[in-house]
Predicted model as a PDB file, atoms N, CA, C, CB and O in Angstrom, pLDDT in the B-factor column:
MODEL        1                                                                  
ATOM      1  N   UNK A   1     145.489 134.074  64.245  1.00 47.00           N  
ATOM      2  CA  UNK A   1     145.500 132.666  64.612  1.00 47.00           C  
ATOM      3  C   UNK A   1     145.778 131.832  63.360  1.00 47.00           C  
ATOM      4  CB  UNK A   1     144.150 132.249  65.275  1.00 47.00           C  
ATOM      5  O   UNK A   1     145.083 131.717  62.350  1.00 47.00           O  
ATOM      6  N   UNK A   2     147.255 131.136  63.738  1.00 52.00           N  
ATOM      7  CA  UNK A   2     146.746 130.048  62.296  1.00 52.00           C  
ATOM      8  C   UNK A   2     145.666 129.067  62.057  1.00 52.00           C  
ATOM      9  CB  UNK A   2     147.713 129.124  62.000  1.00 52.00           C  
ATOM     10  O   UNK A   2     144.734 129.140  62.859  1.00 52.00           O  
ATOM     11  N   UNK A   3     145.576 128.125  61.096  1.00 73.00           N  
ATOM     12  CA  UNK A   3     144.331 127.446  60.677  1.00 73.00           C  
ATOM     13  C   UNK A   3     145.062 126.238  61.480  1.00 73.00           C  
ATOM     14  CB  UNK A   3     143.842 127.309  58.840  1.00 73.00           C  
ATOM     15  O   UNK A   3     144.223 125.350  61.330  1.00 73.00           O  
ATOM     16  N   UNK A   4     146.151 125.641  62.269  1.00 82.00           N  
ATOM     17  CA  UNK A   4     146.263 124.556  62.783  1.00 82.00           C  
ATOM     18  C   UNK A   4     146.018 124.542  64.101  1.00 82.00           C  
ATOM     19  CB  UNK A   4     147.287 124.107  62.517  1.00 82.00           C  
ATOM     20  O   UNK A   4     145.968 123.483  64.727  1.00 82.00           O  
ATOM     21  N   UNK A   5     145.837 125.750  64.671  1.00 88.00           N  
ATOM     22  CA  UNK A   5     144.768 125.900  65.935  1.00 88.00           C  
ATOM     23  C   UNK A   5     143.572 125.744  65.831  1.00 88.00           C  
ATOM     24  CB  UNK A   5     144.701 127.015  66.507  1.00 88.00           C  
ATOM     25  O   UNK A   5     143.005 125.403  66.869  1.00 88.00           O  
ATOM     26  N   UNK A   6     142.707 125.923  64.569  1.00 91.00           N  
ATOM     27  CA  UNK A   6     141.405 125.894  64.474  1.00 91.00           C  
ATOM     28  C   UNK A   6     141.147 124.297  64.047  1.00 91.00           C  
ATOM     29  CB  UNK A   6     140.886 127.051  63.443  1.00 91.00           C  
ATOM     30  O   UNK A   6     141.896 123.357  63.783  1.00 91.00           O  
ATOM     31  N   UNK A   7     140.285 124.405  64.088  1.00 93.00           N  
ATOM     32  CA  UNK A   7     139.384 122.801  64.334  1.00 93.00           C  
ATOM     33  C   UNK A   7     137.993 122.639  64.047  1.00 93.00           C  
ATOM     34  CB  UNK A   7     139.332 122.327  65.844  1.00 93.00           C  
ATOM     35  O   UNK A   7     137.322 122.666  65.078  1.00 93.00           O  
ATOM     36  N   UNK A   8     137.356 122.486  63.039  1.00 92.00           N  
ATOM     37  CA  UNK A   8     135.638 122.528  62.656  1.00 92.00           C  
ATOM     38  C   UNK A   8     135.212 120.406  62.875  1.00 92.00           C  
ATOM     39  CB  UNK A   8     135.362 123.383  60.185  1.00 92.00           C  
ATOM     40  O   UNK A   8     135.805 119.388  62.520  1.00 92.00           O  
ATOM     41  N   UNK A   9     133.935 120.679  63.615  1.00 91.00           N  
ATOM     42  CA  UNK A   9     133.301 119.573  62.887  1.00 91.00           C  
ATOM     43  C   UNK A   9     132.268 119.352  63.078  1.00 91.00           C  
ATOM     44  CB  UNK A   9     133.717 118.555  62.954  1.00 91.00           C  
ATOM     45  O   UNK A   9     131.827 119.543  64.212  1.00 91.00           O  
ATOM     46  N   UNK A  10     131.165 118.689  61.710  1.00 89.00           N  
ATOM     47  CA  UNK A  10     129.680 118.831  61.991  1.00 89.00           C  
ATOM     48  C   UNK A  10     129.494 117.795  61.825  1.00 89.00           C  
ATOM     49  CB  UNK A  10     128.781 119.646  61.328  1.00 89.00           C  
ATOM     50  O   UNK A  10     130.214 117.320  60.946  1.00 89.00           O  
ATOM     51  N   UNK A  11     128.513 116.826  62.474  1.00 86.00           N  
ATOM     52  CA  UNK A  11     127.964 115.636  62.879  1.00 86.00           C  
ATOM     53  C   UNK A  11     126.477 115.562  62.451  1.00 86.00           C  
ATOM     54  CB  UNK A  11     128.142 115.488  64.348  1.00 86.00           C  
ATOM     55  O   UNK A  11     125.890 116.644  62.487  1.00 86.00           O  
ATOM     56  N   UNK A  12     125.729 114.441  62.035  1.00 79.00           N  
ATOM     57  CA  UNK A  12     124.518 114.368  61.395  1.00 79.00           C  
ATOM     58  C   UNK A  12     123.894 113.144  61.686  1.00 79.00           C  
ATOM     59  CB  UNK A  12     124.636 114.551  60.037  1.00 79.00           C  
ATOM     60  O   UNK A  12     124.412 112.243  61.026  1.00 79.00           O  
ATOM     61  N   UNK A  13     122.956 112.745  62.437  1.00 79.00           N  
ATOM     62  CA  UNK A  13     122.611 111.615  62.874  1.00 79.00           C  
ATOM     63  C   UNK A  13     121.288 111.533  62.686  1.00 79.00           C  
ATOM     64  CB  UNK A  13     122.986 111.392  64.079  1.00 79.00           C  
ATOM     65  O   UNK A  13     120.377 112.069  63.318  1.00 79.00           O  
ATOM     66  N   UNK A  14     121.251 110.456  61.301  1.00 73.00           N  
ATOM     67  CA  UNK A  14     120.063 110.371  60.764  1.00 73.00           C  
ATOM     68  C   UNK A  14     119.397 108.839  61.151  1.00 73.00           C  
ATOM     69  CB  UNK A  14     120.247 110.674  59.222  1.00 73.00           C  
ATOM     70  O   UNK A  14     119.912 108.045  61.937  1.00 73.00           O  
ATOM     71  N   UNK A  15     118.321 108.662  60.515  1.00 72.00           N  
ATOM     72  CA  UNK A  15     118.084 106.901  60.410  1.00 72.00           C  
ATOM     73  C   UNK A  15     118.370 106.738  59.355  1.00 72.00           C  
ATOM     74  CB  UNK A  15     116.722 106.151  60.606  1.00 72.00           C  
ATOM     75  O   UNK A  15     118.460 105.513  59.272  1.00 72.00           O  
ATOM     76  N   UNK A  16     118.578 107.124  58.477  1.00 68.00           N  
ATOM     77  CA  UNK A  16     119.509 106.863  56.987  1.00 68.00           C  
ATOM     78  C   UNK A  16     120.431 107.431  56.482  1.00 68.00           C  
ATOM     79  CB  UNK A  16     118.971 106.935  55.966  1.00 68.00           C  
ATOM     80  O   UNK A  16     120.288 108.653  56.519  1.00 68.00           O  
ATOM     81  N   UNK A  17     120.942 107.241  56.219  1.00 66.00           N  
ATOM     82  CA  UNK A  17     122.239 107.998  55.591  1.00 66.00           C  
ATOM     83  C   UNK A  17     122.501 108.988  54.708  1.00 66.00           C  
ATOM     84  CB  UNK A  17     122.861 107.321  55.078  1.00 66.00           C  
ATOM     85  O   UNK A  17     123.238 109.950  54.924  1.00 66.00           O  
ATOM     86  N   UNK A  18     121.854 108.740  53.633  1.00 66.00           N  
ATOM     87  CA  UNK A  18     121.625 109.798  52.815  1.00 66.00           C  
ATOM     88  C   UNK A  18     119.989 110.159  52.790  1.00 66.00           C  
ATOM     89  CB  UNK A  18     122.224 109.428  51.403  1.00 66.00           C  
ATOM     90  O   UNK A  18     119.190 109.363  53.285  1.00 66.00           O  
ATOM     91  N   UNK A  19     119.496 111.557  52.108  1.00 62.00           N  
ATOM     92  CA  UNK A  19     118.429 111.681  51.955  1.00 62.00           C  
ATOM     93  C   UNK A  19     117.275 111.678  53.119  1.00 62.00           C  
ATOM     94  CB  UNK A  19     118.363 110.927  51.152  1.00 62.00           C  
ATOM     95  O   UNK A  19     116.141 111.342  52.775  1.00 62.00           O  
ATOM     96  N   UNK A  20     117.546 112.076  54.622  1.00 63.00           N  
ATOM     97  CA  UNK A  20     116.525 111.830  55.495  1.00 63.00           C  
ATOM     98  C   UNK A  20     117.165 113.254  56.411  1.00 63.00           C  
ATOM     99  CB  UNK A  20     116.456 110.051  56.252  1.00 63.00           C  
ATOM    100  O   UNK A  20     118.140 113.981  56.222  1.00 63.00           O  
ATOM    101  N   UNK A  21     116.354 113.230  57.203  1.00 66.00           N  
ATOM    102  CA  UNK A  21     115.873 114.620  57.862  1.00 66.00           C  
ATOM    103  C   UNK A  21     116.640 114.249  59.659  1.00 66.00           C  
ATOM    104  CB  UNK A  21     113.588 114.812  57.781  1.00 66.00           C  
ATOM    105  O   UNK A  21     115.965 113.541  60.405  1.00 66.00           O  
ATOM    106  N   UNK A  22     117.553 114.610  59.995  1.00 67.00           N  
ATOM    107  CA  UNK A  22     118.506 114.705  61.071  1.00 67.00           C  
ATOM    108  C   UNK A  22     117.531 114.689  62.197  1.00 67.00           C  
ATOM    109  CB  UNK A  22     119.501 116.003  61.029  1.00 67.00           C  
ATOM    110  O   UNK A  22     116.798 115.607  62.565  1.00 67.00           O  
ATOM    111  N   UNK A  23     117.685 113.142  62.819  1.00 73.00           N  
ATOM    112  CA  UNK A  23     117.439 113.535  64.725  1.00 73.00           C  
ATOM    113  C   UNK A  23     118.261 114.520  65.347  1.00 73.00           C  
ATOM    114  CB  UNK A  23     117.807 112.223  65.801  1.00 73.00           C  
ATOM    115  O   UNK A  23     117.788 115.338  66.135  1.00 73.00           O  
ATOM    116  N   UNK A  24     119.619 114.481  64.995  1.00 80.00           N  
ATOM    117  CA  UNK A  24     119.976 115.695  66.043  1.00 80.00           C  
ATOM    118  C   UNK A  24     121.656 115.725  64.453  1.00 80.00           C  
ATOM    119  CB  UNK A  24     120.413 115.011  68.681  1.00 80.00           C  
ATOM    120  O   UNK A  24     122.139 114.868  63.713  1.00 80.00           O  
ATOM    121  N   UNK A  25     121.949 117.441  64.735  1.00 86.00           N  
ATOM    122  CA  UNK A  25     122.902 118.169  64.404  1.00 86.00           C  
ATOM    123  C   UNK A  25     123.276 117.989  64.834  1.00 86.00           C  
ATOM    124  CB  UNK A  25     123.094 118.991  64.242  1.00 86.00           C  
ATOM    125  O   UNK A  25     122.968 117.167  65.697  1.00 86.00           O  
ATOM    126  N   UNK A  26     124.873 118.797  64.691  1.00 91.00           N  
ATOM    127  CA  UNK A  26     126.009 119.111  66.094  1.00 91.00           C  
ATOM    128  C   UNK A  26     127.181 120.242  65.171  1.00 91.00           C  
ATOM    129  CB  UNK A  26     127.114 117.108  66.856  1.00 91.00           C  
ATOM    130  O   UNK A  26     127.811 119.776  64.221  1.00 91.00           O  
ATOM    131  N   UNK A  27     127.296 121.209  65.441  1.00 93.00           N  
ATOM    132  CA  UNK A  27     128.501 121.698  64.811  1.00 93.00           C  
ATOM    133  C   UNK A  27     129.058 122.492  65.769  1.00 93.00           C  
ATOM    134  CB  UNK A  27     128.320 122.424  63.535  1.00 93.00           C  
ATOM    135  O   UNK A  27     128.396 123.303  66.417  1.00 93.00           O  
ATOM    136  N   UNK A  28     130.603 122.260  65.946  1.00 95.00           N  
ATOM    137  CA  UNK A  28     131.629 122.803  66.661  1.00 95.00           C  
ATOM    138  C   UNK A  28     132.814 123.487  66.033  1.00 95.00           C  
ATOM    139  CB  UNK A  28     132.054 121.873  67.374  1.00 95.00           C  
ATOM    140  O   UNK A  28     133.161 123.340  64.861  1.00 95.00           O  
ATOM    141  N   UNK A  29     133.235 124.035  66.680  1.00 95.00           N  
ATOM    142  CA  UNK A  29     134.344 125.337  66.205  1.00 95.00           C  
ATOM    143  C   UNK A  29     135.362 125.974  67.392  1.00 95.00           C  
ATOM    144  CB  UNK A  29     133.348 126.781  65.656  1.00 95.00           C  
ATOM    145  O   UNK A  29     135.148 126.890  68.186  1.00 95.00           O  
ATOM    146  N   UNK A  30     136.121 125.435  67.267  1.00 96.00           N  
ATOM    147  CA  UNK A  30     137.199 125.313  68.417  1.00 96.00           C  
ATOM    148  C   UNK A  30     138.742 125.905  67.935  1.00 96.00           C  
ATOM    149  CB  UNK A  30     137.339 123.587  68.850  1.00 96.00           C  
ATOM    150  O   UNK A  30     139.487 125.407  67.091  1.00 96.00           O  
ATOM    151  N   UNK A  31     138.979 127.231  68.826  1.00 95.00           N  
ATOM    152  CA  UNK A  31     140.481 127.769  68.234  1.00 95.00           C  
ATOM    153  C   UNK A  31     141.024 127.570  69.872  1.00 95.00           C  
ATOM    154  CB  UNK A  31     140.595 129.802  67.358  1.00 95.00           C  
ATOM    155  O   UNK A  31     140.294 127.688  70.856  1.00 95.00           O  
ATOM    156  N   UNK A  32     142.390 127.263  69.893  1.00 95.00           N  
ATOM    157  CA  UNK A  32     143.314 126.874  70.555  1.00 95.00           C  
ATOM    158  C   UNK A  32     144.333 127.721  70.778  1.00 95.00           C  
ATOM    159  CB  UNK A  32     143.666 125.923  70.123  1.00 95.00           C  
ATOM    160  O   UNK A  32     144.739 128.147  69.697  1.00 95.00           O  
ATOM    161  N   UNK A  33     145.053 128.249  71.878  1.00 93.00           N  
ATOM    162  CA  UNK A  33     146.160 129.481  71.954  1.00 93.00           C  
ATOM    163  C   UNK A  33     146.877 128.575  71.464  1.00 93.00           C  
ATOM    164  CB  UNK A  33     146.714 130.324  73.362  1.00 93.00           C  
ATOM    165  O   UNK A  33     146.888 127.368  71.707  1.00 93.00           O  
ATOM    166  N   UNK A  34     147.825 129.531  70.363  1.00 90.00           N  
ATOM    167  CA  UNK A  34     148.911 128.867  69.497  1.00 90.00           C  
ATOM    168  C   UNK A  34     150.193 128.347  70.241  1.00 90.00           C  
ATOM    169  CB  UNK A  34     149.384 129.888  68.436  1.00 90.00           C  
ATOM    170  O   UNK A  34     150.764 128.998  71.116  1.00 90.00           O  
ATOM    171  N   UNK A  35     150.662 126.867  69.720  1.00 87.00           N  
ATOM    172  CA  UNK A  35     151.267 125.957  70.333  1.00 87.00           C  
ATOM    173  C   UNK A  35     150.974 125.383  71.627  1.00 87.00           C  
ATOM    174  CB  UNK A  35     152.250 126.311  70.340  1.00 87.00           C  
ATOM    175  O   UNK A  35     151.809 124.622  72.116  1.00 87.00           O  
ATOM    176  N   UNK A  36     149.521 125.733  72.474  1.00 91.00           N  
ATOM    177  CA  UNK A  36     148.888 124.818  73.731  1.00 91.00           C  
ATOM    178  C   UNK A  36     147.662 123.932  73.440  1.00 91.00           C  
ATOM    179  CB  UNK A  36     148.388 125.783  74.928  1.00 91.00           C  
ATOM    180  O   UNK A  36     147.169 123.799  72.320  1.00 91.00           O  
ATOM    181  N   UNK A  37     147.345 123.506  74.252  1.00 91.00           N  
ATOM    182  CA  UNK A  37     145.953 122.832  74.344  1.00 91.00           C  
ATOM    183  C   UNK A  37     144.694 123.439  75.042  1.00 91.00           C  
ATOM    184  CB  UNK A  37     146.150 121.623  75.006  1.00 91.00           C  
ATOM    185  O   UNK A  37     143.562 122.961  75.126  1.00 91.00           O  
ATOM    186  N   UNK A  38     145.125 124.466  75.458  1.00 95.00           N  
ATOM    187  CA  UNK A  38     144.345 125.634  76.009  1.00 95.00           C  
ATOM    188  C   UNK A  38     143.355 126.226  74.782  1.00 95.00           C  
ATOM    189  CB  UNK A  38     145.463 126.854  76.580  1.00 95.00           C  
ATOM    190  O   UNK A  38     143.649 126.546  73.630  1.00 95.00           O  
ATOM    191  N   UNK A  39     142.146 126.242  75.446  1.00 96.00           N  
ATOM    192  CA  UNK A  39     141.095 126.423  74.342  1.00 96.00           C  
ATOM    193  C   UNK A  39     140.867 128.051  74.153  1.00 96.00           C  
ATOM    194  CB  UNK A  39     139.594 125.613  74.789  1.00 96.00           C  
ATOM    195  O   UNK A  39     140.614 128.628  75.211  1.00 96.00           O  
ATOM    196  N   UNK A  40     140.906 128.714  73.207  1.00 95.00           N  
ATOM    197  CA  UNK A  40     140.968 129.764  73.256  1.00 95.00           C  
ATOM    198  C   UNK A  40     139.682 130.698  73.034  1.00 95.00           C  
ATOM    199  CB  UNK A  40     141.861 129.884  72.582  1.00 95.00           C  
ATOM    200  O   UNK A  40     139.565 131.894  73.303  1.00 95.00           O  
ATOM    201  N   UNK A  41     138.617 129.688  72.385  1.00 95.00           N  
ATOM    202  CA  UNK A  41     136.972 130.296  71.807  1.00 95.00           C  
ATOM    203  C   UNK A  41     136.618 129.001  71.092  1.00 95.00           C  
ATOM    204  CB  UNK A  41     136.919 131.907  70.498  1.00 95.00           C  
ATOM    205  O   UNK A  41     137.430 128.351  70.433  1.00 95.00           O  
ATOM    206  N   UNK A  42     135.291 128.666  71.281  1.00 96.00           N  
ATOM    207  CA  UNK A  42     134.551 127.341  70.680  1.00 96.00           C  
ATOM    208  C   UNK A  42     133.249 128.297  71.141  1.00 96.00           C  
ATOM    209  CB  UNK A  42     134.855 125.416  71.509  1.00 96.00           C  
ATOM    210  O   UNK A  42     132.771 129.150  71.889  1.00 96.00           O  
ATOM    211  N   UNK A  43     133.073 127.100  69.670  1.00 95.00           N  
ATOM    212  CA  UNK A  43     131.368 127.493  69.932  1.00 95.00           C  
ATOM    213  C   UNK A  43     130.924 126.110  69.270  1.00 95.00           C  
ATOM    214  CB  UNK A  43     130.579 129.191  68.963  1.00 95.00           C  
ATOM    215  O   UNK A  43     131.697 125.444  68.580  1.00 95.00           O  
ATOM    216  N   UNK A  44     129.501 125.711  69.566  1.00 95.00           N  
ATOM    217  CA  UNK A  44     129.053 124.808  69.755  1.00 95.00           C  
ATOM    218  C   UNK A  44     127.541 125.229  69.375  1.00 95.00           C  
ATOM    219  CB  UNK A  44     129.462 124.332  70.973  1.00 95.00           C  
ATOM    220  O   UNK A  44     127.076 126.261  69.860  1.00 95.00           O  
ATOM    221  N   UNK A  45     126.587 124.224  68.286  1.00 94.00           N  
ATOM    222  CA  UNK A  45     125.567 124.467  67.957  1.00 94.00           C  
ATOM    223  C   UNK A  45     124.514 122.925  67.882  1.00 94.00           C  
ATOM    224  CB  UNK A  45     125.864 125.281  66.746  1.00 94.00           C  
ATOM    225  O   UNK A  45     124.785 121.812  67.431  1.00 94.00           O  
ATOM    226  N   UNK A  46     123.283 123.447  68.519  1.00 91.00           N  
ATOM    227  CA  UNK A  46     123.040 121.687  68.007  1.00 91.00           C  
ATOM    228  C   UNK A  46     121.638 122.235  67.643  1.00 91.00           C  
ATOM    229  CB  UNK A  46     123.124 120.025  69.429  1.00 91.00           C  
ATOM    230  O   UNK A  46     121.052 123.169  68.191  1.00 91.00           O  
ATOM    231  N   UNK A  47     121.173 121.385  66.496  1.00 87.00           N  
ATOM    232  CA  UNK A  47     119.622 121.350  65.792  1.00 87.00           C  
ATOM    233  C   UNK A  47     119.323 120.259  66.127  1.00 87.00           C  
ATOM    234  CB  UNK A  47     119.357 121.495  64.231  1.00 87.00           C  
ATOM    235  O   UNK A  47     120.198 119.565  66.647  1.00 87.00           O  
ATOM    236  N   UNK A  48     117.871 119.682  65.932  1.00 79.00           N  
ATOM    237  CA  UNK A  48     117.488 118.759  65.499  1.00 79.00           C  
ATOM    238  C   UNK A  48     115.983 118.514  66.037  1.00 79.00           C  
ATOM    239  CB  UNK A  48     118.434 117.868  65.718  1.00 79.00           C  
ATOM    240  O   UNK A  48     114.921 118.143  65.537  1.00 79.00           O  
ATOM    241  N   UNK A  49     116.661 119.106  67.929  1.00 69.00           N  
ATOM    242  CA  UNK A  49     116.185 118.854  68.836  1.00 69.00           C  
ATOM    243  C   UNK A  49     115.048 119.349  69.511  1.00 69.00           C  
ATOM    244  CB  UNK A  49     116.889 118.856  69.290  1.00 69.00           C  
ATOM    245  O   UNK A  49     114.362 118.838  70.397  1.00 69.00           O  
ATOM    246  N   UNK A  50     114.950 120.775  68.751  1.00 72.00           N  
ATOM    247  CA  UNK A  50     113.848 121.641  69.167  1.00 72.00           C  
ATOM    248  C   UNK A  50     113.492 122.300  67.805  1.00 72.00           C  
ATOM    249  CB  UNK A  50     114.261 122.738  70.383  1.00 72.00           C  
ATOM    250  O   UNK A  50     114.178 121.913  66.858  1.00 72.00           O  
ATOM    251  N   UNK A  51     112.615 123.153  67.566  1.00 79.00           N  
ATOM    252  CA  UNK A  51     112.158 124.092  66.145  1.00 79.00           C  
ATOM    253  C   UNK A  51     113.576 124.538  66.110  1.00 79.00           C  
ATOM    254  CB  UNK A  51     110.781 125.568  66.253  1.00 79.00           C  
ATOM    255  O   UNK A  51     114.139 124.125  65.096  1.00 79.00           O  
ATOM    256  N   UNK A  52     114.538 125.439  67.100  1.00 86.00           N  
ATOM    257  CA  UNK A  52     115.418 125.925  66.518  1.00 86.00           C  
ATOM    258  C   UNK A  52     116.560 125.671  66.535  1.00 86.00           C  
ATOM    259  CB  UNK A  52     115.381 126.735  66.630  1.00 86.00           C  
ATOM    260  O   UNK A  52     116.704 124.471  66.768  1.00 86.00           O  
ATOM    261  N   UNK A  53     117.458 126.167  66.412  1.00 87.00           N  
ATOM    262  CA  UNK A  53     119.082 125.910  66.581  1.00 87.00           C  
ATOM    263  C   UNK A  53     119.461 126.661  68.114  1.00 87.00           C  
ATOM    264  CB  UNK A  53     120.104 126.772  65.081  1.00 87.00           C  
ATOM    265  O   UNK A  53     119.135 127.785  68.494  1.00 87.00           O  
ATOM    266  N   UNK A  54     120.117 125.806  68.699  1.00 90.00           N  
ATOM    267  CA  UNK A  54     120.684 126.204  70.045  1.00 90.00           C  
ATOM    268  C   UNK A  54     122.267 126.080  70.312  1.00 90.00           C  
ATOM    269  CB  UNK A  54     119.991 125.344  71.074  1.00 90.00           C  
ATOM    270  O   UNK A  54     122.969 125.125  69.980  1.00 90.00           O  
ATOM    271  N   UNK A  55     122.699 127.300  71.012  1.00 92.00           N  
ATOM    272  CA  UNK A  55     124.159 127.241  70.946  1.00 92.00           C  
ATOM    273  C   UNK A  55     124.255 127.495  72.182  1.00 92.00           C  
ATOM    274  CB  UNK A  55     124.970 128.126  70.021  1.00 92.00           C  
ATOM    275  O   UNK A  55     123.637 128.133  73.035  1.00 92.00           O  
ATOM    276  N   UNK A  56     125.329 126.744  72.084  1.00 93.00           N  
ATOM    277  CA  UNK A  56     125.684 126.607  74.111  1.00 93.00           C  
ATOM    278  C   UNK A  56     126.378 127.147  74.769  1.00 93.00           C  
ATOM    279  CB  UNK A  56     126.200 125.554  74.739  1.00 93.00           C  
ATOM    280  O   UNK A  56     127.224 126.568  75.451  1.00 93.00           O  
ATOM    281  N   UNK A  57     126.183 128.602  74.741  1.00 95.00           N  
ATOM    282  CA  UNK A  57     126.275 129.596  75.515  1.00 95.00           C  
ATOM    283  C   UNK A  57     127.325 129.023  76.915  1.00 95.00           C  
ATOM    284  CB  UNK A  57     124.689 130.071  75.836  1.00 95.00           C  
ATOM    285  O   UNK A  57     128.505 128.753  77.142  1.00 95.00           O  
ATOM    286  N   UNK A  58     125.974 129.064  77.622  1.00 96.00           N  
ATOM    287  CA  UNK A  58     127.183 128.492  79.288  1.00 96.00           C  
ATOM    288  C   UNK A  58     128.300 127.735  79.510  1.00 96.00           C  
ATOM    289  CB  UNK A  58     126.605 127.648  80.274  1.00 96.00           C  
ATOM    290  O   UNK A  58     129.091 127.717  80.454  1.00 96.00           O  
ATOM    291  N   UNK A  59     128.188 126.593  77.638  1.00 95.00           N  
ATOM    292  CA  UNK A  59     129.098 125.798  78.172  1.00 95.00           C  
ATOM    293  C   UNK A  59     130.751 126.402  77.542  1.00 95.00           C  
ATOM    294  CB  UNK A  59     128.617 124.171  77.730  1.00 95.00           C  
ATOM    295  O   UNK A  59     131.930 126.283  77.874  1.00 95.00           O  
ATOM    296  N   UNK A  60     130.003 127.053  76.518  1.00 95.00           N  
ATOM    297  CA  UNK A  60     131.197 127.565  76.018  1.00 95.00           C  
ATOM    298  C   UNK A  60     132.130 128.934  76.790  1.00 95.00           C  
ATOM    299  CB  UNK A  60     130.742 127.926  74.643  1.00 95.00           C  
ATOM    300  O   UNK A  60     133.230 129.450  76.591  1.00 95.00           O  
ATOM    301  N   UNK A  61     130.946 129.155  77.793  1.00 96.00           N  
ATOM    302  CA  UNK A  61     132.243 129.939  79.065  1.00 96.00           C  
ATOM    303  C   UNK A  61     132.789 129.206  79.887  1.00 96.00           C  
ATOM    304  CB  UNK A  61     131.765 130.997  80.147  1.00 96.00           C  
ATOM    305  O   UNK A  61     133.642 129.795  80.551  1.00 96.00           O  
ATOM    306  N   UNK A  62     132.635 128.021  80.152  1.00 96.00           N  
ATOM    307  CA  UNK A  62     132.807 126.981  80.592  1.00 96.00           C  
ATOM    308  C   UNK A  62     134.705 126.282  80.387  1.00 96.00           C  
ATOM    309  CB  UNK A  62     131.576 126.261  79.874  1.00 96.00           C  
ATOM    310  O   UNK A  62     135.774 126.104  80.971  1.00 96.00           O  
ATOM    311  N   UNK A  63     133.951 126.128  79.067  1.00 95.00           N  
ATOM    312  CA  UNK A  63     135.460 125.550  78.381  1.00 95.00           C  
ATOM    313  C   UNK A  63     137.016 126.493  78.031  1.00 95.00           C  
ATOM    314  CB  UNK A  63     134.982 125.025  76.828  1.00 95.00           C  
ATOM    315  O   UNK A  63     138.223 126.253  78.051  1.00 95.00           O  
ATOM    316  N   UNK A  64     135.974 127.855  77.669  1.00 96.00           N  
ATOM    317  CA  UNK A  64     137.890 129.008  77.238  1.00 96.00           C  
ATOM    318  C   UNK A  64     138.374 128.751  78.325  1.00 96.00           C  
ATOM    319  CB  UNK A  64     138.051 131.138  77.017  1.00 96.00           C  
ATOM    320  O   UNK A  64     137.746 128.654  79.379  1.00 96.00           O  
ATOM    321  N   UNK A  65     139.676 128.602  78.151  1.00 95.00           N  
ATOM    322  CA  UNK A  65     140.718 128.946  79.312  1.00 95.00           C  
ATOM    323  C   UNK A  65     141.077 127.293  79.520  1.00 95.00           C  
ATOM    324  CB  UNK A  65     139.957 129.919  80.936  1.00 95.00           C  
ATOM    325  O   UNK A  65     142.296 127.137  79.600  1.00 95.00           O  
ATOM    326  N   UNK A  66     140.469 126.288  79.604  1.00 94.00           N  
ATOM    327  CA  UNK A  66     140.449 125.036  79.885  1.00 94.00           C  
ATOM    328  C   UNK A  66     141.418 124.382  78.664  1.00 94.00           C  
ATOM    329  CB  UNK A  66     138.916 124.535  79.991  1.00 94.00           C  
ATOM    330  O   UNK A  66     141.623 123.169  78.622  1.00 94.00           O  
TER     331      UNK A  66                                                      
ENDMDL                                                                          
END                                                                             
């Protein structure tokens, strides 16, 4: 797969900007069949929200193929 199918991005939503402790994460990771918009594997992670890190399983069978 080339790197212009792939796609990263992590999100951080604090009450301050720098230096403070995240209400909620988000990191995504999304590869694309080469030359479509057809999603080929993502994965999806969010903290913040519980003790641990949760990845979203269902939704990400959800989305391949879409």
């Amino acid at each position: 797969m080339a790197l212009q199918d792939q796609y990263f991005y992590a999100y951080k939503q604090a009450k301050r900007r720098d230096d403070d402790i995240a209400i909620v994460n988000v990191a995504t990771n999304v590869e694309f069949k080469p030359g479509t918009d057809i999603i080929q594997d993502i994965s999806m992670a969010f903290g913040g929200m519980a003790p641990i890190t949760v990845v979203a399983v269902k939704t990400k069978k959800k989305l391949i193929g879409k």
